[in-house]
C-alpha positions in Angstrom: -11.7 -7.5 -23.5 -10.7 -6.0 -20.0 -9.2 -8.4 -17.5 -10.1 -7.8 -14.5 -7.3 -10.0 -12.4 -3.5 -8.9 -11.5 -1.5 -10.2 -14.3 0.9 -13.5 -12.6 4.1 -14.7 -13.3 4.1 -17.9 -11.8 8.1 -18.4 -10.5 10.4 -20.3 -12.5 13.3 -20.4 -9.8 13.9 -18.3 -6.2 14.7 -14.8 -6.2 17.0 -13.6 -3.3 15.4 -10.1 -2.7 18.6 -8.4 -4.1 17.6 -10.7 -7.6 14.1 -9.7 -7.0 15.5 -6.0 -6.5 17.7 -6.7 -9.4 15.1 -7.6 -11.6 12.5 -4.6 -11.1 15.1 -2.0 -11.9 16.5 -3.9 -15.2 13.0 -3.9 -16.2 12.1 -0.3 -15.2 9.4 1.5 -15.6 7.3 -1.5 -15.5 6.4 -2.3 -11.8 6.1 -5.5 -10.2 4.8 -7.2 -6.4 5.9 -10.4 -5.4 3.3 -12.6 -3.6 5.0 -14.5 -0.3 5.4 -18.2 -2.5 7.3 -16.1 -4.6 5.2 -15.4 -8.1 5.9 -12.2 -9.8 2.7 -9.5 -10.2 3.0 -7.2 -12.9 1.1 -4.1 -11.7 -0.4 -1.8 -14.4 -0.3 1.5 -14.3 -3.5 3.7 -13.1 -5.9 5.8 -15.0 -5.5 9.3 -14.3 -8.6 9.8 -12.0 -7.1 7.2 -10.4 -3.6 9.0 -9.9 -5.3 12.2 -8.8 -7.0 10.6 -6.2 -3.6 8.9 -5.3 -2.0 12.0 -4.9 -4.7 13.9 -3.2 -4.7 10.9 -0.5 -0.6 10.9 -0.4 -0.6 14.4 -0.5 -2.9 15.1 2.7 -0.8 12.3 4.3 2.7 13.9 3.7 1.3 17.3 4.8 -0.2 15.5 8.1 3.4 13.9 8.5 5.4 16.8 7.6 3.7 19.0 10.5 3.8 16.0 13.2 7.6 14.9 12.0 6.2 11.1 13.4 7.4 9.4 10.9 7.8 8.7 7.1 5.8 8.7 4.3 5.6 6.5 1.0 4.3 6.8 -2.1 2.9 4.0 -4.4 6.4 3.5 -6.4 7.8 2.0 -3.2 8.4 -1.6 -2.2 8.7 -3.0 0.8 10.1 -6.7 2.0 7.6 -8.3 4.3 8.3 -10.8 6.8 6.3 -13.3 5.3 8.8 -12.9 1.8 6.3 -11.0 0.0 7.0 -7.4 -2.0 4.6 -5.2 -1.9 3.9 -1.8 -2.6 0.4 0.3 -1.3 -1.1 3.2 -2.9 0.6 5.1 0.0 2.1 4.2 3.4 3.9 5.2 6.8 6.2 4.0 9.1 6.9 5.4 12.5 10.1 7.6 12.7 12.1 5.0 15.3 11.0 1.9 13.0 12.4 3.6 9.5 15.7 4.9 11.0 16.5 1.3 12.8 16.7 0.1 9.3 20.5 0.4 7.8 20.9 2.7 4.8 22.2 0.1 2.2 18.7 -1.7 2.9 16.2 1.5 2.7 18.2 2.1 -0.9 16.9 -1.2 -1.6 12.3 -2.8 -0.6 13.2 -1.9 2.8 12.5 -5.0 5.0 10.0 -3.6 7.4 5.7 -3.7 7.0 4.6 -0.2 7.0 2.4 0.9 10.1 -0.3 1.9 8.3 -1.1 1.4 4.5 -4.0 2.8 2.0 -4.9 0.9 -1.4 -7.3 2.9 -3.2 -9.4 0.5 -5.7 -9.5 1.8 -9.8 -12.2 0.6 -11.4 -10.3 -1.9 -12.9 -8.9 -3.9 -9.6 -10.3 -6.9 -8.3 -11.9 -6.0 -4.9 -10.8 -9.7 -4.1 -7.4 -9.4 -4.6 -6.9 -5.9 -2.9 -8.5 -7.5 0.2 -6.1 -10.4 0.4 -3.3 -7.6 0.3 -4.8 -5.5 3.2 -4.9 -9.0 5.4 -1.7 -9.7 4.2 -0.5 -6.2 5.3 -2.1 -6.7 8.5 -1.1 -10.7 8.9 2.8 -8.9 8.4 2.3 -6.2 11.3 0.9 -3.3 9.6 -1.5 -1.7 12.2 -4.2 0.8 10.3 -5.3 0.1 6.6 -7.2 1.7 4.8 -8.9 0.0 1.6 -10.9 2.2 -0.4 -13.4 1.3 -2.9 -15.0 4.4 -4.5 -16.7 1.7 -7.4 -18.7 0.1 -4.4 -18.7 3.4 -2.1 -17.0 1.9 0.8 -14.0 1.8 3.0 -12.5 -1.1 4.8 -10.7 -0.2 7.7 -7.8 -3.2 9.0 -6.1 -2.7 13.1 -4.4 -5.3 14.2 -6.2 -7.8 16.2 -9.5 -6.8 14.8 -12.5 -8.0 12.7 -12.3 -5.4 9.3 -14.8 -2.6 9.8 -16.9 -1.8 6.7 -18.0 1.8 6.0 -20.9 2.0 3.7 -20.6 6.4 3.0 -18.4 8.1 1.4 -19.6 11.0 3.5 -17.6 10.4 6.0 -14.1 11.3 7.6 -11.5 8.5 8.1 -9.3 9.1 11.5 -5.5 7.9 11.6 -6.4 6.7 15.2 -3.7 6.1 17.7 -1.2 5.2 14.8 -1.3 8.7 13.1 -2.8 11.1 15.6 -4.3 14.1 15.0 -4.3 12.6 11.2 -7.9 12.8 9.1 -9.0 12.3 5.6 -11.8 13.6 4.5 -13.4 10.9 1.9 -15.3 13.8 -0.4 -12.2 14.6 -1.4 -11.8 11.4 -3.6 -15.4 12.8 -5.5 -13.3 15.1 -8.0 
């Protein structure tokens, strides 16, 4: 029987995020999120089709950064503290050069405490378009200011900006624009059809 919900450990006591930190890496290579009232989400790993779409998106989004030198990019492996006490980590992410250096060394060893500028969660057929959704507002609701949910099982793309109703794109023929938050940054959506 496939489950199609995140898997939740409901918390037994508070975790300080150096415990929380503590925690993941005694139990690596499992992977976990922690949801702002502090419950534990185990995150599964994703099928391969799933991981080379992953990479083709992180891949055209470290290229984009690497020419532009704007900022830094993330991939899915990598936590981040958000202001509302929640640990999560996107299928890829990007935060502005000035942001990421403010932060002090011992803490980007560690889930930074920052939100990403701009996020992208990229649904496997397994993921509950529900709970992906409450992540991107969550994102967004924590200062992240271009998201990108894409749902190849339903053909669509929501697109979260800060201050903004979420705009719903119903082709997958389409090219997604990083806006004002990543200029000159595009991803063309055919890509994701391999």
């Amino acid at each position: 029987m496939l489950l199609d919900f995140p898997l939740v450990l409901k918390k037994l006591d508070s975790m300080t995020d150096d415990e929380f930190f503590a925690f993941c890496r005694a139990n690596d290579p499992m992977e976990f999120e922690r949801d702002k009232n502090g419950n534990i989400i185990i995150v599964a790993p994703t099928g391969s089709k799933t991981g080379l779409r992953n990479i083709t998106l992180s891949g055209e989004l470290y290229a984009w950064n690497k020419y532009h030198g704007l900022g830094y990019a993330f991939d899915s492996s990598t936590g981040f503290n958000l202001p509302n006490g929640a640990t999560r980590s996107p299928d890829a992410a990007w935060i502005a050069k000035e942001r990421w250096e403010a932060i002090p060394d011992e803490q980007q060893e560690k889930f930074a405490p920052i939100c990403p500028d701009f996020v992208i969660e990229l649904r496997s057929a397994s993921d509950d378009l529900k709970y992906l959704q409450e992540k991107m507002a969550e994102y967004r609701e924590n200062g992240c200011r271009l998201g990108w949910l894409i749902d190849r099982k339903e053909q669509k793309v929501y697109i979260y900006r800060q201050g903004q109703s979420v705009e719903i794109r119903e082709s997958f023929e389409t090219t997604l624009s990083g806006e004002e938050v990543l200029p000159g940054f595009t991803f063309d959506l055919r890509l994701l059809n391999r």
